[in-house]
C-alpha positions as CSV (number, residue, x, y, z in Angstrom):
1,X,19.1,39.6,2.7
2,X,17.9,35.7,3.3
3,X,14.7,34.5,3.8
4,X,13.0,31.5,5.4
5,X,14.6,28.6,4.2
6,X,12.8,26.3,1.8
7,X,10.7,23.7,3.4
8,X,12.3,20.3,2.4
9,X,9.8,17.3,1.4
10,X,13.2,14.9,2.1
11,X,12.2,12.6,5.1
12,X,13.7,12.9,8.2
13,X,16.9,11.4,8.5
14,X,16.9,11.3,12.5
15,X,17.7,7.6,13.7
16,X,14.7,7.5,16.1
17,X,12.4,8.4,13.1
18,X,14.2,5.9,10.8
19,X,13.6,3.1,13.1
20,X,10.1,4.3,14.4
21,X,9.5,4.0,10.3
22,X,10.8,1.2,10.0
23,X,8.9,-0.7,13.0
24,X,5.2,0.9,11.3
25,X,6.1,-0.9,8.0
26,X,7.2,-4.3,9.8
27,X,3.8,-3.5,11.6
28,X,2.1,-3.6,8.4
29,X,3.9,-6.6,6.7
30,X,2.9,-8.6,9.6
31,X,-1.0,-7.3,9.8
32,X,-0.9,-5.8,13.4
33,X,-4.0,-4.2,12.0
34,X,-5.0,-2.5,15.4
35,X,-1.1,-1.2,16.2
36,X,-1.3,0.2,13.0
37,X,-4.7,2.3,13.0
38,X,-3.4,3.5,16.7
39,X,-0.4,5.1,14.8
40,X,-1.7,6.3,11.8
41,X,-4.5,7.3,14.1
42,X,-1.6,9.1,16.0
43,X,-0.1,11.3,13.0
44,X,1.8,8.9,10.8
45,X,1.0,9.3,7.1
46,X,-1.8,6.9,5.5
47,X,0.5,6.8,2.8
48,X,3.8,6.9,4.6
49,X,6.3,5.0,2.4
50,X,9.9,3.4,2.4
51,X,12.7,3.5,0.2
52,X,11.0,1.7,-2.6
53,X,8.4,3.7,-2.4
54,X,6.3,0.7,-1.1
55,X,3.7,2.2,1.0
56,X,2.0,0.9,4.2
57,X,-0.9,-0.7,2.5
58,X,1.5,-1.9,-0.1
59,X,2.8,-4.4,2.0
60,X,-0.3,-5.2,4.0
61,X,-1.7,-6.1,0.4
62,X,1.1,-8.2,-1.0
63,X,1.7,-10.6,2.9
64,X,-2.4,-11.2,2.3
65,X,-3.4,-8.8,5.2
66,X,-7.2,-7.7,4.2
67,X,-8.2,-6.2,8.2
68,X,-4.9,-3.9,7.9
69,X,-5.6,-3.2,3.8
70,X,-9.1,-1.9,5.2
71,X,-8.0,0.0,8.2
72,X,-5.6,2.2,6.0
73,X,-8.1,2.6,3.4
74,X,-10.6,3.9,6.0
75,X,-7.4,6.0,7.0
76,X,-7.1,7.6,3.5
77,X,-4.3,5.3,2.5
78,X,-4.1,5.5,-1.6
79,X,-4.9,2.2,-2.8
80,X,-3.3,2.9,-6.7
81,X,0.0,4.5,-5.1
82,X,2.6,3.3,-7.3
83,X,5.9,1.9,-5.8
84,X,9.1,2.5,-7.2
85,X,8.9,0.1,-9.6
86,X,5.5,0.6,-11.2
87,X,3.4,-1.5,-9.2
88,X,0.4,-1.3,-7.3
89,X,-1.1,-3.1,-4.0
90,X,-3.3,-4.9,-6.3
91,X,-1.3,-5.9,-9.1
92,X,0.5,-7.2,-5.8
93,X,-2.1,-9.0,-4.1
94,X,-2.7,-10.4,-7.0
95,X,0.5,-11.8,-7.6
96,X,0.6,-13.2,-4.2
97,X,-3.7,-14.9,-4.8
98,X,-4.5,-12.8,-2.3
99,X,-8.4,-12.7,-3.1
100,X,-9.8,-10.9,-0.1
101,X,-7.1,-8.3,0.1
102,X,-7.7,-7.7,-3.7
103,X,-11.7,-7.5,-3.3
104,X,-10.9,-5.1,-0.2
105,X,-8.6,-3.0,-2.2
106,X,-11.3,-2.9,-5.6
107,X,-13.6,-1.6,-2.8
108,X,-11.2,1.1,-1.7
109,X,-11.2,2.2,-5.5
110,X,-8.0,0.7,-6.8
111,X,-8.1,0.8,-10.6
112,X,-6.8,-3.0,-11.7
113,X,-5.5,-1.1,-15.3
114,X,-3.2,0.9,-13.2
115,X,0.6,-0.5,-12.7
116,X,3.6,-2.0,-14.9
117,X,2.5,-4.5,-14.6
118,X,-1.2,-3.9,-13.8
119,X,-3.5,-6.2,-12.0
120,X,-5.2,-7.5,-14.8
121,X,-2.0,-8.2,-16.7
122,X,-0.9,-10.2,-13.2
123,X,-3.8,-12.1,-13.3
124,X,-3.1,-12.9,-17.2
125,X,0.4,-14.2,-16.4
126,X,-0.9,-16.1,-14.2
127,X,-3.6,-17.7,-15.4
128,X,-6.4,-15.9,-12.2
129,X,-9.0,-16.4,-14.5
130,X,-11.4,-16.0,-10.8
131,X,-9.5,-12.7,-10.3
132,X,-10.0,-11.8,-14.1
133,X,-13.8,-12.4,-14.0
134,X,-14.0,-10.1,-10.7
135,X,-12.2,-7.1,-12.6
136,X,-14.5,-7.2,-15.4
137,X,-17.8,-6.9,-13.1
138,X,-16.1,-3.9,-11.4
């Protein structure tokens, strides 16, 4: 005797999905903000991510797209998601000097000690003493 089958959290691997994916996280990289909300609006995922686990407001943050960093936020997007590799949107941002996205993303909650390397250990490297100041009056 079988039962159901086991629902799968694996993406789907149809090629319309795939590129529908991949088109929301150009979308996103670029800072369509309003194409965006309409399809997250729609059903996709707030926190829809690629293969490196970057997420959408991942790569709003680190191309310096504030507008599309809050739309996703207001969305329910997870501003201390990690990607693959450890780091957050605002470890990112900062990297990048990205000071609105990183003040829009500190509003959304983001924690600047989260990451490998975290956002205050970015701003270290790379001498962000402005950035720096702002994390210690959150």
């Amino acid at each position: 005797m079988t039962g159901p089958a086991p629902e799968s959290n694996e993406p789907a691997h149809d090629p319309e999905v795939l590129q529908l994916a991949a088109k929301i996280f150009e979308l996103a990289r670029h800072g369509d903000t309003d194409t965006v909300a309409a399809y997250v609006d729609a059903g996709v995922p707030p926190n829809l991510s690629n293969d490196k686990g970057d997420t959408l407001i991942m790569l709003a943050a680190y191309h310096g797209h504030a507008d599309t960093v809050r739309v996703l936020l207001a969305r329910g997007a997870d501003p201390g998601r990690l990607n693959d590799r450890g780091q957050t949107p605002l470890a990112g941002a900062v990297f990048k000097g990205e000071t609105e996205v990183v003040r829009a993303l500190l509003e959304g909650g983001a924690d600047p000690a989260e990451g490998q390397p975290s956002a205050i250990d970015t701003a270290r490297m790379f001498e962000k003493a402005d950035l720096l100041e702002l994390f210690e009056a959150q």
